[in-house]
N, C-alpha and C positions, 0 to 999 in steps of 0.2 A: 468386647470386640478386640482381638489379636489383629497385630499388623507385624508385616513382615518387613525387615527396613532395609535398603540397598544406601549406602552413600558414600558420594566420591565427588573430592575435592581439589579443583587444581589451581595454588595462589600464585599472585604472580611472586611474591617474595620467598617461594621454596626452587622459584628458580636458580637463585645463589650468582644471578646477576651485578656486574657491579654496579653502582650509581651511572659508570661514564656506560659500561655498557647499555644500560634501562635506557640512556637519552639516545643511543644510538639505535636504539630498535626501530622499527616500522612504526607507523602514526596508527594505523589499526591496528591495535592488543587486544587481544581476548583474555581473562579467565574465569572460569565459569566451576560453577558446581551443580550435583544431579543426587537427585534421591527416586527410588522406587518403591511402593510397598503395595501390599492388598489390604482393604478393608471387607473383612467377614460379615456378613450377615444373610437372615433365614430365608433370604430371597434371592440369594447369589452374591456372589464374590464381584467388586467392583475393585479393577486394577488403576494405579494411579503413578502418573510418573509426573517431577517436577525439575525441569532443567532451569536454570540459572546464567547468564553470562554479561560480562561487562566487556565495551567496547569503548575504545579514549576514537573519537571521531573529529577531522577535524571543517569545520565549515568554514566557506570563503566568505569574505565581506563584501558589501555592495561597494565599495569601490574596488574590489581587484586586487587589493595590491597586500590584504592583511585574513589572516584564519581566528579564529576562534576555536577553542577547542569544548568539547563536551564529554563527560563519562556518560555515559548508556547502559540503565541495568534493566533486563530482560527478565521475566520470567514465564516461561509456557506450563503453563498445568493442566493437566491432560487425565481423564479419567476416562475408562473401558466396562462396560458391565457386561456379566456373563446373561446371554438373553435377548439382548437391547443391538440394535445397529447403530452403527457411526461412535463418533468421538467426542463426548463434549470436554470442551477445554476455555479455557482462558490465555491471553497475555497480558503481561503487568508489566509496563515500562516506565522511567525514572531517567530522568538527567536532570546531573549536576556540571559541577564545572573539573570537580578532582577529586578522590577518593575521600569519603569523610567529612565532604563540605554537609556543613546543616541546612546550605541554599538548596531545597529543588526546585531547580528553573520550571519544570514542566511533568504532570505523571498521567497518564490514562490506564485505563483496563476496559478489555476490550475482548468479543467474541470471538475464538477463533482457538488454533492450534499450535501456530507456527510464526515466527515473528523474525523479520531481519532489519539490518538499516540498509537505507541506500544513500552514502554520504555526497554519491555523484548526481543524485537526485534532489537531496536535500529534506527527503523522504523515508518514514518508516514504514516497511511491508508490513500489515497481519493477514495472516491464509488460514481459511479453514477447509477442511479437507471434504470434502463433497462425498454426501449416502447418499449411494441408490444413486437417482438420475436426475438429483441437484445438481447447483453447475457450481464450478469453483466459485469462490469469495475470495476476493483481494480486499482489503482496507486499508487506506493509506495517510497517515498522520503527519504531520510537517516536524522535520528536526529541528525546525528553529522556533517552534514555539506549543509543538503539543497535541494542535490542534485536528482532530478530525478533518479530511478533506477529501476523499475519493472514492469511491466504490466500484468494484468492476467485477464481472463475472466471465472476465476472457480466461481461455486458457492459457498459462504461463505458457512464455514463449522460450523454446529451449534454445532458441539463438543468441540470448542473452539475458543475462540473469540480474538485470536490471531492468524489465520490462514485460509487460504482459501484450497480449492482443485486445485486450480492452482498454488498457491506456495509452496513452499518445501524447509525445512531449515535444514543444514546439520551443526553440531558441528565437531569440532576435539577435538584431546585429551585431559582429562581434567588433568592440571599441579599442582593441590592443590591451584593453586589461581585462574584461571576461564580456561575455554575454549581458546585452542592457536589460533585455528582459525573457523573461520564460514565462511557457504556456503548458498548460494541462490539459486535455479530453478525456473525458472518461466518462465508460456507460455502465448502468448495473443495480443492483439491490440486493439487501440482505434477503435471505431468503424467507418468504412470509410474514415480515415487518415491516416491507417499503414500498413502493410506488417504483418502477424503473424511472430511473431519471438519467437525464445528460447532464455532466459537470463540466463548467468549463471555468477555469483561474491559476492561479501562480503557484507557487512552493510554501505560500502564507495564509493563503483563503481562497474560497472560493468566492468569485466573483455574478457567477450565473448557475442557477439550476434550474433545470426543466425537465418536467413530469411526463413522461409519454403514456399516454389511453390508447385501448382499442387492440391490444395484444396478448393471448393470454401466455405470462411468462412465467417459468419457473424451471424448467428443466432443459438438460444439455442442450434436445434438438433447437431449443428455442434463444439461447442464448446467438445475439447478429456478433455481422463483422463489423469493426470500426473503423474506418478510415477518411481521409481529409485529400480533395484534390483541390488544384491551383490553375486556371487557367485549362481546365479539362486533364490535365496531368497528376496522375495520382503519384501521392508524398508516402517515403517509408514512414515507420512510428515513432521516430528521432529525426529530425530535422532543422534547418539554419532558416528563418525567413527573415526579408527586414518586415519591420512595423513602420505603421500601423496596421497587422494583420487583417489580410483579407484571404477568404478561400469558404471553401465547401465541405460541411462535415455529411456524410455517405454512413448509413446504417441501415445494414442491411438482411432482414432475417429469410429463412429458409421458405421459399415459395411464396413471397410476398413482396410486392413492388418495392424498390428502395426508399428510403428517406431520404429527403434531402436539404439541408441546414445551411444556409450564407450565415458566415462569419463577415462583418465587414468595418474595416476601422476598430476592431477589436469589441466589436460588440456583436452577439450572437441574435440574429431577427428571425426570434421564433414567429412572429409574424407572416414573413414569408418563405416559410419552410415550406419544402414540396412533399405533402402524407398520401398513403393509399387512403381509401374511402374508411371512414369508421375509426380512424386515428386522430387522435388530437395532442397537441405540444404545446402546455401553460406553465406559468409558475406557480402554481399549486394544484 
């Protein structure tokens, strides 16, 4: 088997930077390296591309007032076959503390295409890129420990490139030195591996999931809206409330009575949720 090889490297130490300038740069650095090739075989040519990047991120601490910092290595592997629809790929991520530590804090590898951080979230994206009349996949892993936490199937939102229509981030009060606490919503499933469930927890864990029955989901049309009102007042998908949160999670699919969810003292009662006929909302 013949392979055809593309590769291109960009370090940060061929920038010719000096030490004072390196310190003076931005807190996000990138640099990344990419290869391309085909692999031949008697059943068609399968094209394969493999990007690479490291990112210095830095995280705030639970009191306010101190960061931490993390390296971030990425890698998206992405393969194309001649024949075949869609894209399979992977993402492979890694964080340490500094170039060459032998500590990794944390690694997963994970389904999907496409991988970003979100260091304002506290949060790493994975997207896969949706055949045919799948709906997008979001996966979202916590940067301060690794961990799997969110699945969403909204479509990114191009208002902001920290946030989708299926997740929903909720702040608590702010103390003069950051936010005491934060919230998450989030609806969705891997596609043909999962149960749709509602998530609802922090930037560390999830706290609550719940199964929703009685819809059959898989494709665009059928992907709801998600949203969260307050006192009959519907909240954007980034908002300040104090705690102990109370409100109303609204999900809502195409020609089908809404859902409707009390959140109350920070505990989600799926108990008395309001479903159309034939839906059901458990923890398992």
């Amino acid at each position: 088997m013949k392979s055809i090889v593309a590769f291109f490297s960009i370090c940060l130490a061929s920038t010719g930077l000096s030490s004072r300038a390196q310190k003076q740069a931005p807190h996000n650095v990138a640099i990344s390296e990419s290869r391309a090739w085909i692999k031949h075989a008697p059943g068609g040519d399968t094209f394969v591309t493999e990007n690479a990047a490291f990112d210095f991120i830095r995280l705030q601490s639970d009191d306010g007032r101190s960061y931490s910092q993390l390296l971030v290595r990425q890698i998206d592997h992405n393969e194309w076959s001649e024949g075949r629809e869609g894209i399979n790929g992977t993402v492979t991520v890694t964080a340490t503390h500094k170039p060459g530590d032998q500590k990794t804090l944390w690694t997963f590898n994970a389904p999907g295409n496409s991988g970003r951080s979100l260091p304002g979230l506290d949060l790493f994206q994975v997207s896969r890129v949706p055949c045919c009349s799948a709906p997008f996949q979001s996966i979202y892993y916590s940067l301060l420990n690794g961990k799997r936490l969110y699945v969403s199937n909204g479509q990114p939102d191009e208002r902001s490139i920290t946030e989708d229509s299926g997740l929903i981030r909720i702040d608590g009060g702010y103390n003069g030195k950051g936010y005491t606490q934060t919230r998450y919503i989030s609806f969705g499933a891997i596609d043909g591996e999962e149960i749709p469930s509602l998530q609802y927890g922090t930037e560390k864990l999830i706290k609550q999931r719940l199964f929703l029955r009685g819809h059959e989901y898989g494709d665009n049309f059928d992907v709801p809206n998600l949203s969260i009102t307050q006192d009959g007042t519907k909240l954007e998908n980034s908002m300040s409330l104090e705690g102990p949160f109370s409100f109303i999670i609204i999900i809502r699919f195409n020609e089908v009575p809404e859902i409707r969810i009390p959140v109350e003292n920070d505990v989600v009662l799926a108990d008395r949720a309001i479903l159309p006929s034939g839906y059901t909302l458990s923890l398992k």
